[in-house]
N, C-alpha and C positions, 0 to 999 in steps of 0.2 A: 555320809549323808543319810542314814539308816534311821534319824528321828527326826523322819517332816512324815505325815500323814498326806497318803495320796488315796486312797481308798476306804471306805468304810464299810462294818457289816454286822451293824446294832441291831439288837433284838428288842426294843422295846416296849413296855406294856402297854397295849391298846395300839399297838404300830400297824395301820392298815396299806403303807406302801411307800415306796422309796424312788425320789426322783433324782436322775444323776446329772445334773449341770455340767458345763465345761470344768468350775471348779467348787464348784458347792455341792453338797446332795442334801436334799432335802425328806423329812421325815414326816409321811403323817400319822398324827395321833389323835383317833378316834374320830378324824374327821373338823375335829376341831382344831388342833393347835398346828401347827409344823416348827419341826426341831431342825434347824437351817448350820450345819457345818460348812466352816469355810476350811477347805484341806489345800493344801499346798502345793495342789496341779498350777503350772505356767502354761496359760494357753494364746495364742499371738494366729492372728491370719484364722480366727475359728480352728486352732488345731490345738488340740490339749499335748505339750510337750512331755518327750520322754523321764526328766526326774522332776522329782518336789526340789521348793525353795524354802530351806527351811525357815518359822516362823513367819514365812507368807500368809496361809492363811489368817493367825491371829492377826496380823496387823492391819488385813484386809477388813476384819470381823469390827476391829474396834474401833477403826477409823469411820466405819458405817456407823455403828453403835452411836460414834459421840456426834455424826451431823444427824443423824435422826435426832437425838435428844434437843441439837440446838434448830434443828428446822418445825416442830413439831406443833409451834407456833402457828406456824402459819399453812400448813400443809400434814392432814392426821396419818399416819403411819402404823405397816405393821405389827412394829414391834411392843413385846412384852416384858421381854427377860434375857440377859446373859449370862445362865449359868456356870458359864467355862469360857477361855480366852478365845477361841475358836467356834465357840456356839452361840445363836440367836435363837430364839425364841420369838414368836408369835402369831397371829389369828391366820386362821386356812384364809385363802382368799383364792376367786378367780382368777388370773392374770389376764391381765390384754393380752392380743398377738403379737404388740408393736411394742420395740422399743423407743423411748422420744428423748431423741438426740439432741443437743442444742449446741450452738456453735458461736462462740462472741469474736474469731478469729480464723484466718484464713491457713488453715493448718492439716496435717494429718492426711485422711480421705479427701477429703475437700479441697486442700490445696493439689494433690495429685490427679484429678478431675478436673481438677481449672489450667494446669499447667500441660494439660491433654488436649486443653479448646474447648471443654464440657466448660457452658457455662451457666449451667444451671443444674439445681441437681435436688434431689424428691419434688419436682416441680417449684425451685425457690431461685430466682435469676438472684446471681450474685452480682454486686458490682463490679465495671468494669475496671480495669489500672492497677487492679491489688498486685504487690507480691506475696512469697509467700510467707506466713504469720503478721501481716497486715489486720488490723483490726476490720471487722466489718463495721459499715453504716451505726445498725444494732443486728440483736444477735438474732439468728439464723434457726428455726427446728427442722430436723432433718431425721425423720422417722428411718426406723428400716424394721424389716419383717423381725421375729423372731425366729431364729431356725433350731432346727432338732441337732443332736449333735452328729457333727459331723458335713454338716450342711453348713454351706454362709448364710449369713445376715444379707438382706437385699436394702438397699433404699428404695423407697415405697413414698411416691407424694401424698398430702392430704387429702388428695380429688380420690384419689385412687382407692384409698382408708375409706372413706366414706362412701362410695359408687357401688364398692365389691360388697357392704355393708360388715366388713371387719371390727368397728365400732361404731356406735351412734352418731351421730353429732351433737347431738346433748351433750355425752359421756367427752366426746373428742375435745368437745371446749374446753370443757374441765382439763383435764388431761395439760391442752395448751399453758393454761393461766396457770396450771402448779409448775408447769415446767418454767415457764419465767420467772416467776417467784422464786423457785428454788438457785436456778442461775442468777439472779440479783442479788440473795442472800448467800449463798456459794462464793460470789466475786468476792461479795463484801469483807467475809470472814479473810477471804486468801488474800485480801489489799492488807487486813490486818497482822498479816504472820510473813509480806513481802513477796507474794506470789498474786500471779496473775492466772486466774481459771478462766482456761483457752477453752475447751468445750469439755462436755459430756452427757452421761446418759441416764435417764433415771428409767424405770419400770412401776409400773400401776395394778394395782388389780381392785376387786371389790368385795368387799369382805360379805357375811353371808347374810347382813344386812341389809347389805346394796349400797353400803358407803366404798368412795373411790379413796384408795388408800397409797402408800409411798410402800413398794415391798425391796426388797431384795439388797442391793449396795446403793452408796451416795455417795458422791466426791472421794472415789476410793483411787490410787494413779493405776488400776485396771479399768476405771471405766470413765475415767475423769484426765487433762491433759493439763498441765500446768508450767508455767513458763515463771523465771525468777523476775520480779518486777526490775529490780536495781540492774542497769545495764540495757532493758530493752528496749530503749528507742536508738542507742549508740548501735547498738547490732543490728538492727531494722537501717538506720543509714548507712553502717558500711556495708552491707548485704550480708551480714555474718549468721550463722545458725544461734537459735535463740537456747538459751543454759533452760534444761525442762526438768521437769521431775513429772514424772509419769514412765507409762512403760515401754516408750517410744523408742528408747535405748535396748533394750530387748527384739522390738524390729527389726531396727537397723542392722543387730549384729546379728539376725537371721537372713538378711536381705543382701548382706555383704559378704556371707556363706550360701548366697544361691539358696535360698530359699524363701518361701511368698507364698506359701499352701496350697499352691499349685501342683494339679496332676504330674505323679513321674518327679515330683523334686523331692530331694532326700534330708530328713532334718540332720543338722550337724551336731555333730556329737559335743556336748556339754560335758568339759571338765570338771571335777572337783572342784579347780579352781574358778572356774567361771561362772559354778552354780556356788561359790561362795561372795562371790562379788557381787551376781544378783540380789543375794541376802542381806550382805550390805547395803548397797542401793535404795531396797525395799527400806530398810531402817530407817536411811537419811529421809527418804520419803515422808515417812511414819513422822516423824520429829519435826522435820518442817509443816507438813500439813496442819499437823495439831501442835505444833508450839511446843511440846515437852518429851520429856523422854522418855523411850522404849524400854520397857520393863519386862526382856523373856522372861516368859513362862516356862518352866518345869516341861523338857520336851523328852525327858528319860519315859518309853511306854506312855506317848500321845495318846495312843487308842485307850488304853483302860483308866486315864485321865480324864478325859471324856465322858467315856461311856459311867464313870462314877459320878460325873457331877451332873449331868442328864438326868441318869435315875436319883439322884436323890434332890433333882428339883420337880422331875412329875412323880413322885410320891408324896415330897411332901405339900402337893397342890388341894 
């Protein structure tokens, strides 16, 4: 497992500083561009897992890549350029603090908070009678904070968004209207390829404009839940768990090893073979989401694959 990139440590010209995400690090150059690697940390429960999955990050990188091109339409985005299977490219932006979660089904967090008596949750009374992966009424936004690494994610209501004055309410409307739009056009694509997008989450920031922008992933199964359409109402009546592709299967088999990111619990050791199955997984994901197939990339020396088509796309800018 010696060719997934889990770390990076680019020198780049004009490189004025380096942010390290759960599983991205991001680069900026001169204040203007940011060089956004997607590396192949597995992170579950806010905890960045001990090995890479190889060819995670590109699949994560280009599945973003092709729904920003198809969402861009209706919702402006940061992107510029992808140099390399695992790089993004595009404009500095501020980010909000908040991530905007949206939810068309009773799944995930949400179902574990309903099935606790919590019925309600960022400030959004859900309906009553559901089980779990039940459709909602319509779909559901369910903010949560951003945290630094290391820290969780909080849910955070829109009273609260706006009272602490986190964002405007100007900006926050906006914010709202692209996140339904994008989950309306999100369904839509996954009605077309036989999949149902159960929820997920986008991130915002504002470029140095002051235009509100789409930054970071889209409908990627790290930040997106999807469920196979063919079969899901037969499983919804016999009470049977629903066939997903997301990374929910990753949960489970940490949650079924005692582990939940909780203080004092120890992560389980990941075999060869089981951080090969994740890479599978990852694929079928890859293939169903976008409809075609997964074309590894050259992972012999990731890092100086990389760091070669980086620089020779900010030189020849």
């Amino acid at each position: 497992m010696s060719n997934t990139i889990t770390t990076t440590n680019f020198n780049f010209p004009n490189q004025k500083s380096v942010y390290r995400g759960k599983v991205r690090e991001v680069y900026n150059i001169n204040d203007e561009l940011l060089v956004m690697v997607a590396t192949d940390r597995l992170s579950a429960f806010d905890v960045v897992l001990p090995k890479g999955i190889p060819y995670k990050g590109q699949i994560l990188n280009q599945i973003a890549t092709k729904f920003m091109e198809l969402t861009q339409d209706i919702v402006p985005n940061w992107l510029i350029a992808t140099p390399d299977p695992n790089v993004a490219v595009g404009h500095l932006c501020e980010p909000f603090k908040v991530e905007m979660v949206i939810r068309g089904y009773l799944s995930g967090h949400a179902a574990r908070e309903y099935a606790a008596g919590r019925k309600q949750i960022c400030g959004v009374t859900m309906a009553e009678g559901l089980k779990e992966n039940d459709k909602f009424p319509e779909p559901i936004i369910t903010p949560t904070t951003k945290a630094d690494n290391g820290s969780h994610d909080e849910d955070i209501s829109r009273e609260a968004i706006l009272s602490k004055g986190i964002i405007s309410e100007e900006d926050y409307l906006v914010l709202e209207k692209y996140t339904r739009a994008l989950f309306q056009r999100g369904t839509e694509i996954a009605a077309s390829r036989g999949l149902i997008l159960v929820d997920t989450k986008y991130e915002f920031g504002k470029t140095k404009d002051g235009v509100i922008v789409l930054i970071d992933e889209i409908h990627t199964p790290d930040s997106s839940r999807y469920f196979y359409a063919d079969g899901y109402a037969e499983r919804q009546e016999k009470g049977e768990e629903q066939k997903q592709l997301s990374k929910e299967f990753v949960r489970r088999w940490l949650i079924e090893n005692g582990f939940q990111g909780q203080e004092g619990q120890q992560i389980p050791d990941m075999s060869d073979e089981y951080i090969e199955s994740v890479s599978e997984r990852y694929i079928e994901l890859y293939e169903n989401i976008l409809g075609e197939k997964f074309v590894k990339a050259d992972i012999d020396n990731i890092d100086q694959r990389i760091e070669k088509n980086v620089l020779q796309y900010l030189t020849s800018k």
